[in-house]
N, C-alpha and C positions, 0 to 999 in steps of 0.2 A: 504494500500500500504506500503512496506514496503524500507526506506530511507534510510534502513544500506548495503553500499558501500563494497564491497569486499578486505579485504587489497590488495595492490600488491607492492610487490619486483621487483624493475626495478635493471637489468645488463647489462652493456656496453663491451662487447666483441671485439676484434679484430684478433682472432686466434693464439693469442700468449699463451705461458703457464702462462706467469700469470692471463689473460684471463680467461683461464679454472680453476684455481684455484678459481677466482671471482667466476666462474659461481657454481662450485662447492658449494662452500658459500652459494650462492645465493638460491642454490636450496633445502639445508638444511635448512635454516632461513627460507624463502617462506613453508617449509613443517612442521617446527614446529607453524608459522605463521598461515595455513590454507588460506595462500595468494595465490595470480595468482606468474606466475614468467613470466615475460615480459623481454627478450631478446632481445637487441637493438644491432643491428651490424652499425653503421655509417663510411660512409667514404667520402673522398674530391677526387671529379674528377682529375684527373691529368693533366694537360697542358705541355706538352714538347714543346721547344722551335721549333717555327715556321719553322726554317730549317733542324731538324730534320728528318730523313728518316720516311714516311707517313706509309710504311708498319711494321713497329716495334712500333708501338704509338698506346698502346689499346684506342678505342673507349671507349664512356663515357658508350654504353651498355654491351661492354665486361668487362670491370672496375666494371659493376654495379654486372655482370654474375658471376666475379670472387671473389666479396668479397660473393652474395649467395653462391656458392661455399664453401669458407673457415668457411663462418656458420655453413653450412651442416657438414662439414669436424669435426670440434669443436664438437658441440652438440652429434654426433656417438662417437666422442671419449670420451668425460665427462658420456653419456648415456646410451652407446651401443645403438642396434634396438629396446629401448625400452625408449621412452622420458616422462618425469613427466606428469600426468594428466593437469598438469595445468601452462603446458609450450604454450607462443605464444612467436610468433619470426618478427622483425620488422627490413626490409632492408632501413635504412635510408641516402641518401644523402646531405652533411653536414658535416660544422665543428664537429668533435665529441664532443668537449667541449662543443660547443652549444648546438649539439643535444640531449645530457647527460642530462646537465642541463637544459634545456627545458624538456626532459621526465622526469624530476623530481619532475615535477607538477602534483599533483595529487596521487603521488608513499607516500609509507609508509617509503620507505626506496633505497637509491639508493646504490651501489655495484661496484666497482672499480678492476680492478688489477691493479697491478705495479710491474717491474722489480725490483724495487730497491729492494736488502736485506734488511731484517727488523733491523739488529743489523751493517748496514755498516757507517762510517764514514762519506758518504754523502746521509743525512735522506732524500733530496728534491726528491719529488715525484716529475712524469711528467709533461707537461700542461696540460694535459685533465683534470689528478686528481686535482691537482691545481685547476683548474679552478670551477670544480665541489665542490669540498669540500669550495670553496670563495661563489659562487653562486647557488648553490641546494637550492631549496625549503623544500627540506626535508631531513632527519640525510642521512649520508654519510658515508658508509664503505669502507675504501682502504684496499686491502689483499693482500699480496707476495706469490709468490710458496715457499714453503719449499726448501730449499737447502740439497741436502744429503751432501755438505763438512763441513755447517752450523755447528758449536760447539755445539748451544745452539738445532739443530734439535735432537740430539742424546739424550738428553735431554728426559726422559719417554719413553713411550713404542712406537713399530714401527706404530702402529697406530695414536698415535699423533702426530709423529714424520712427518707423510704423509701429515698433514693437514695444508693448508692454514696462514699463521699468519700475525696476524693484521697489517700493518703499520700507520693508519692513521682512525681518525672516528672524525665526527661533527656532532653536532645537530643542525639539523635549525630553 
């Protein structure tokens, strides 16, 4: 029988572009790896206040319908109609901090975007990253979108210039 476990690259997604920048990461590293790339979209139900008008307040299944949605939406766009061999994708309800860090058990390596600029004056990454990069069980890569007004993007050729850059990594 044989006990050797598959690496996998776990990425936390939210439909933003730094998101897809992770994912992009993600699915590079996962491909020089020979890992799984396990795709985690998590989000928190929303509760509007009780007197809020009932017909404008999505449902917790519409909520759940619309973050599938913006998965779907993500991944076409990172992939086009043709997704990694070794792409699975996971609609999780939940703090994403938690749920991040909780999928990071067992992962080889977990995968983050972040808005922040990598070279801006305020280096503080979000709470999710925060939180993951404090508590993952295993290393932790935070990554930015490239900025085209970025100084430092312009920096090498257009091809490097397109790619994701670091802002943050731990080892757990």
């Amino acid at each position: 029988m044989n006990n050797v476990t598959e690496p996998v690259v776990v990425v936390g997604v939210n439909g933003s572009r730094a998101s897809a920048a992770a994912l992009r990461w993600a699915a590079e590293e996962a491909d020089r790896r020979h890992a799984r790339l396990r795709v985690v979209r998590a989000w928190n139900i929303e509760f509007d206040a009780p007197y809020a008008p009932a017909d404008i307040r999505p449902s917790p299944e519409q909520q759940r319908q619309a973050a599938g949605e913006d998965l779907d939406v993500l991944l076409r766009s990172v992939f086009g109609s043709q997704p990694p061999w070794n792409l699975t994708t996971e609609l999780v309800e939940g703090m994403p901090e938690r749920v991040l860090a909780g999928a990071s058990a067992g992962a080889d390596l977990l995968v983050l975007g972040s808005a922040t600029p990598p070279f801006s004056q305020a280096r503080s990454v979000g709470p999710v990253a925060r939180t993951c990069l404090s508590r993952a069980v295993c290393p932790v890569v935070v990554v930015s979108p490239a900025e085209s007004d970025d100084p430092m993007a312009r920096i090498g050729d257009a091809a490097d210039a397109a790619r994701p850059r670091l802002v943050a990594a731990t080892g757990a």
